[in-house]
N, C-alpha and C positions, 0 to 999 in steps of 0.2 A: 062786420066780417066775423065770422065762425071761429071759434080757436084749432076750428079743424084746418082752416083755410090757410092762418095765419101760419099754422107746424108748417104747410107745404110749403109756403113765401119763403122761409127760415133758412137759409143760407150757414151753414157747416164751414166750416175751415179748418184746416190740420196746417199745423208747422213742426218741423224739425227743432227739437233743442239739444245742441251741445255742449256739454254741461263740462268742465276742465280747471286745472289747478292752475295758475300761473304766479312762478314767483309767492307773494303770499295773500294772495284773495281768490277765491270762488270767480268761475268766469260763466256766464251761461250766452252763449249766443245762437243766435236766428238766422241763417244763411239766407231762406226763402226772403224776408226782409230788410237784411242786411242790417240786426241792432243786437248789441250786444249791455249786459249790465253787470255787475262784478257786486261782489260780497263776502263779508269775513265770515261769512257760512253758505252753506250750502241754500238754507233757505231764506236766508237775506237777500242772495244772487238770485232766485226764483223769484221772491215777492216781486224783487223791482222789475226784472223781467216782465213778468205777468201784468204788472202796471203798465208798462212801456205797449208792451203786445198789443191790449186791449186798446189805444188808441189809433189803432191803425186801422 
């Protein structure tokens, strides 16, 4: 298969993240998937996020 082929096979996704304080950690959650992951920064809250995402 082409690498022209395989760009069109290539399936895109967009999700929502909202990103919010609670109490005292970082909240990031995904509504369209319903997951959420928390962290004492903002991008601790993102990393695991983005780990969690990516097996869906």
């Amino acid at each position: 298969m082409s690498s022209l082929q395989q760009a069109k096979d290539t399936k895109t996704r967009t999700f929502t993240t909202i990103l919010h304080w609670k109490e005292d950690v970082y909240v990031a959650e995904c509504p369209e998937i319903g997951t959420a992951s928390q962290g004492e920064t903002i991008e601790k809250a993102m990393l695991i996020y983005r780990k969690q995402r990516n097996y869906i």
